[in-house]
C-alpha positions in Angstrom: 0.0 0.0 0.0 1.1 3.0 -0.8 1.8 5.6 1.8 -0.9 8.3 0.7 -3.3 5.3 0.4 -2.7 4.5 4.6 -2.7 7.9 5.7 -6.6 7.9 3.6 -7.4 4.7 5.3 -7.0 6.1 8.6 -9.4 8.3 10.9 -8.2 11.2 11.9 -9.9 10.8 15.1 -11.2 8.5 17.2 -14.2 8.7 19.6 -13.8 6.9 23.2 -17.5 6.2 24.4 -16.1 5.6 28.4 -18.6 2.4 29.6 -21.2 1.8 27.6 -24.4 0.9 29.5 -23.2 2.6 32.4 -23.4 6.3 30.8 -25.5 7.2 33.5 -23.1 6.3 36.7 -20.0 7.9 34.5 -20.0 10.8 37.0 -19.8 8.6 40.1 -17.8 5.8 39.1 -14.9 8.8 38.3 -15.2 10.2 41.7 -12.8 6.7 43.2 -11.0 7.1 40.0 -10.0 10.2 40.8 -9.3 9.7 44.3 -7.5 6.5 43.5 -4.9 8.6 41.1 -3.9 11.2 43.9 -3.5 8.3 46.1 -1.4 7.2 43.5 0.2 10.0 42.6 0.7 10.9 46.1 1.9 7.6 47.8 4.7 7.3 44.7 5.6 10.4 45.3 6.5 10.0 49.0 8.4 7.0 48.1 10.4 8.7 45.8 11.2 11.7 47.9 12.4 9.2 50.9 14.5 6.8 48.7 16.0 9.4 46.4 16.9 12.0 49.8 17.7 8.9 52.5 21.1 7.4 51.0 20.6 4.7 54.1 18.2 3.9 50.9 20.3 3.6 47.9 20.9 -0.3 48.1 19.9 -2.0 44.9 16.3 -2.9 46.4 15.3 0.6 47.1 16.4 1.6 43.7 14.4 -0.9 42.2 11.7 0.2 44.7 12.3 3.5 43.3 12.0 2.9 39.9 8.8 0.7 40.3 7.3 3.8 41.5 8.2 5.9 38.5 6.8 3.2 36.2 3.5 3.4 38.6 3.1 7.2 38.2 3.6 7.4 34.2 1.0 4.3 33.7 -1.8 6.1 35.5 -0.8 9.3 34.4 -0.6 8.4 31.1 -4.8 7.0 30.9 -6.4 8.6 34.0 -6.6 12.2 32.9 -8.4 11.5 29.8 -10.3 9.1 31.5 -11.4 11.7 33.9 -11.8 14.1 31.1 -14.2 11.7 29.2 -16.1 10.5 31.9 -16.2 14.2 33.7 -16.2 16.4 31.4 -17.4 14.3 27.9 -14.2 14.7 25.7 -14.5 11.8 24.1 -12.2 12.8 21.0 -8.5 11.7 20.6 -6.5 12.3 17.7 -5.7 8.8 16.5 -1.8 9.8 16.2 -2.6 10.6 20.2 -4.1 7.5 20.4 -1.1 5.5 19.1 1.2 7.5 21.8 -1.3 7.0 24.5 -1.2 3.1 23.6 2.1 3.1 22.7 3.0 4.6 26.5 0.5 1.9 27.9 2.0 -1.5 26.8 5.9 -0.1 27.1 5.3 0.8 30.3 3.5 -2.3 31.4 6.6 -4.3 30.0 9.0 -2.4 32.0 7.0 -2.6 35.3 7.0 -6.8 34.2 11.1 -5.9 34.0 11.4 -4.0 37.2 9.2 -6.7 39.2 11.9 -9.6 37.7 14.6 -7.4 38.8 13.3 -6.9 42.3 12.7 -10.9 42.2 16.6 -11.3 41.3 17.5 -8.9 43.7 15.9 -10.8 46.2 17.3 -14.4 44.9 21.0 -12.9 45.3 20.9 -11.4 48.9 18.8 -14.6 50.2 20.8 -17.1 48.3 24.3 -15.5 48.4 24.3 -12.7 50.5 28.0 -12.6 50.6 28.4 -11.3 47.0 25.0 -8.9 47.2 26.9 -5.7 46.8 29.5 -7.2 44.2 27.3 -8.8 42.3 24.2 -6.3 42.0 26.5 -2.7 41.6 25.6 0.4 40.6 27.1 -0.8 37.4 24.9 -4.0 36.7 21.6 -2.1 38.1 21.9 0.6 35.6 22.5 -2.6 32.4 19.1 -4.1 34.0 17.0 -1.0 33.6 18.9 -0.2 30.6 17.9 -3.9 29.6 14.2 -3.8 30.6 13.8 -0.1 28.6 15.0 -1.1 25.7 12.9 -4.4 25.9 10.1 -2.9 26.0 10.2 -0.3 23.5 11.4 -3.1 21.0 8.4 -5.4 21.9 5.7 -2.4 21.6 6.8 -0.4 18.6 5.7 -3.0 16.3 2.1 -2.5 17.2 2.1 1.0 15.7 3.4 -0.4 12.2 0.7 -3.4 12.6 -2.0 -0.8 13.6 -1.0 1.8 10.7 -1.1 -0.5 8.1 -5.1 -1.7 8.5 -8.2 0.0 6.9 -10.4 1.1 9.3 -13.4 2.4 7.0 -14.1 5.3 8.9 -14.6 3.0 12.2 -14.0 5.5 14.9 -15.7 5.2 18.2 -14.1 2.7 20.1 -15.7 1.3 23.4 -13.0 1.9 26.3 -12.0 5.1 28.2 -8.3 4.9 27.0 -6.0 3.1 23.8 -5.0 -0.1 23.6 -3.5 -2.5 21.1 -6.9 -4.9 20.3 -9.4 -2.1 21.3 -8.0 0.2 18.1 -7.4 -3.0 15.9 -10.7 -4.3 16.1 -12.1 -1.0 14.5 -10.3 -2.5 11.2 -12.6 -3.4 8.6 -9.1 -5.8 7.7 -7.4 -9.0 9.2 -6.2 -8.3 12.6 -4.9 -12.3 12.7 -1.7 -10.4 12.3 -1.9 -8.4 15.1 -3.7 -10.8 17.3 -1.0 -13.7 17.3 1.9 -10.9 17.9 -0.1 -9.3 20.9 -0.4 -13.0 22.3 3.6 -13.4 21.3 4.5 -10.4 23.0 2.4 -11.3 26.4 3.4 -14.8 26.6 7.2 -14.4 25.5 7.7 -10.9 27.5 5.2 -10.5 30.7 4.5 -14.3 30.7 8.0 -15.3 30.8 8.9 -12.3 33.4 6.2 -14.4 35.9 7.4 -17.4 35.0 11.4 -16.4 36.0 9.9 -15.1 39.2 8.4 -17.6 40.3 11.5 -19.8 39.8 13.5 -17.3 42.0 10.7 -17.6 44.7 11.3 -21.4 45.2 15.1 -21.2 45.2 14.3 -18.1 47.5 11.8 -20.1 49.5 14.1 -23.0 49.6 16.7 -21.0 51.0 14.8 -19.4 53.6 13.8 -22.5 55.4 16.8 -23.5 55.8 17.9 -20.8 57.9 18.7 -21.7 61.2 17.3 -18.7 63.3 13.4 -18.4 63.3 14.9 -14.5 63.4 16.0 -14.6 59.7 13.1 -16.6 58.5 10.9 -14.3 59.9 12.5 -11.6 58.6 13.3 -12.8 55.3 9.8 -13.5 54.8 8.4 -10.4 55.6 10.7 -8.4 53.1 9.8 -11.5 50.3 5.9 -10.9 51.2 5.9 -7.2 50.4 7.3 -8.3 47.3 5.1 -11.1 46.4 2.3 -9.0 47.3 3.3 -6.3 44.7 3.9 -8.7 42.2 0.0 -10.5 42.9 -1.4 -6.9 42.6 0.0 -6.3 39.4 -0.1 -9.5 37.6 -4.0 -11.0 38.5 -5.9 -7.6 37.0 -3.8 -8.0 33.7 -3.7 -11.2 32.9 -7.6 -11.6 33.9 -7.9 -8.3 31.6 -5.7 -10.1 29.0 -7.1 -13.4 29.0 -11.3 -11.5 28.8 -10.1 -9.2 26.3 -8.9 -12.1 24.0 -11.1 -15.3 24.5 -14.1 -13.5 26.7 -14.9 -10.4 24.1 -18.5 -12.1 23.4 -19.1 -13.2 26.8 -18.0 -10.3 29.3 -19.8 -7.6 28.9 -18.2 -4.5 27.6 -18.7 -2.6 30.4 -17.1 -5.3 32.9 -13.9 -5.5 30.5 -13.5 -1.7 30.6 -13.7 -1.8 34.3 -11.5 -3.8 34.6 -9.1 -2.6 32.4 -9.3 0.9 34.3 -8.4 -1.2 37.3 -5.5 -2.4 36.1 -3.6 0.8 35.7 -5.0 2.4 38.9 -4.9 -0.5 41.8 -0.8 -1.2 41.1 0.1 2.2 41.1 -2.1 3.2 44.8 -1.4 -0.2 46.5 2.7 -0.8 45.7 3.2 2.1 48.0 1.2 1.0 50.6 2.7 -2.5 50.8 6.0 -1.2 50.5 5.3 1.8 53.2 3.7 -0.1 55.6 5.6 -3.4 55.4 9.1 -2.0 55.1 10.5 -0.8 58.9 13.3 1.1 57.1 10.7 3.2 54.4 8.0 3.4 57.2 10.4 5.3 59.8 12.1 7.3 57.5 8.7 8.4 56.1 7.3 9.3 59.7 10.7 11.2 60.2 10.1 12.9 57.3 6.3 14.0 57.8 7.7 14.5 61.5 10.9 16.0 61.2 11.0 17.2 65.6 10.5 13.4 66.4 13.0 12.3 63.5 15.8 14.0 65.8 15.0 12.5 69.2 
């Protein structure tokens, strides 16, 4: 196809309807949304200011911590405000260029958050397993190749959709049931084969974010293995708690997605729309506002230093 024959195949914009069915509950169900984002916003925020100011905090955990947050704030950031705007304020209109960026932004940034939760997984392996070469083995140096690794990753497993997505004839199909864009929702507006497109999505997910789950949950049993047979109940104990925040993290991130996945895919006739889109909006806002709290309240060393920071008189006692 020749390129002035694409750019004529495709709309110039598309129209995001929010939840259809539940038009009339848009304005309350965008109240938690809302409040869910500055808890979000908020929460990663604080965790940021504490690890990036404490340098008690700078071990290879913390940054990881760190990082996980950033990934957290530009996911919701990057759908929640024109998800407020449509289901507030009834701008339903996106420029499909925007849309590919907005998508684009979505599924990169999911990938690296799948690459930051590995990391934190190995991170946790090493200073279980072989605590004695921790700091040699997970530098400064090596962090930096692993997010180095994880962007690049990502970007090279995502791009791909924007070529697969440019290249269909949508037939002036515009108005697109979800309150933000995503790979399948803007391919199944084609009026073309999205075969293509379906088989690399499911390549992508099972290869990148599948394998990422799988790797982790080899590290847990070595991890798991290794804890028990530490002698003191101490170091059990405490192992275990540090290894729970984790685990709880990853649970939060990977159950909404994959059951979003898996619904989007093989349950498009049977869920209704409105329960998809639901909880595809959850999947980008329940990470992002929980990971903080797990982190905050199960970590001693965030927790204190937090309270010292929000109490900076008892902090000095």
């Amino acid at each position: 196809m020749s390129p002035s024959n694409m750019s004529d195949s495709l709309p110039v914009t598309l129209f995001l309807t929010g939840m259809p069915g539940l038009e009339f509950a848009h304005l309350w169900i965008a109240v938690p949304f809302c409040a869910m984002y500055l808890i979000a916003l908020l929460g990663n925020a604080a965790l940021i200011l504490v690890i990036s100011t404490e340098s008690a905090l700078h071990a290879p955990m913390y940054l990881f911590l760190c990082l996980l947050s950033l990934t957290d704030l530009a996911l919701s950031s990057t759908t929640v405000p024109k998800m407020l705007a449509i289901l507030w304020l009834h701008d339903n209109e996106i420029s499909f260029s925007g849309c590919l960026a907005q998508m684009f932004c979505v599924h990169s940034i999911y990938a690296l958050e799948s690459s930051v939760l590995l990391a934190m997984a190995f991170d946790r392996y090493v200073a279980i397993c072989n605590p004695l070469k921790y700091t040699t083995i997970l530098n400064h140096t090596v962090i930096g190749q692993i997010v180095f690794a994880g962007m690049f990753r990502s970007v090279a497993i995502v791009s791909p959709f924007i070529f697969l997505l440019r290249r269909l004839h949508y037939c002036g199909h515009r108005v697109m049931a979800h309150t933000y864009c995503e790979h399948m929702g803007i391919a199944r507006l084609a009026c073309a084969s999205i075969t293509v497109n379906i088989v690399y999505g499911l390549t992508v997910a099972l290869l990148a974010m599948g394998l990422d789950s799988i790797l982790i949950a080899i590290s847990y049993g070595f991890i798991l293995r290794a804890v028990f047979r530490l002698p003191s109940r101490d170091a059990q104990k405490k192992a275990l708690s540090t290894c729970g925040s984790h685990l709880g993290v990853i649970l939060v991130f990977y159950i909404p997605a994959f059951f979003s996945f898996l619904t989007h895919r093989f349950g498009h006739n049977r869920v209704p729309k409105h329960v998809h889109i639901f909880l595809a909006n959850l999947y980008v806002l329940v990470p992002p506002v929980l990971n903080p709290i797990i982190y905050g309240a199960r970590t001693k060393e965030i927790r204190s230093r937090l309270l010292r920071l929000l109490h900076p008189g008892k902090g000095s006692v």
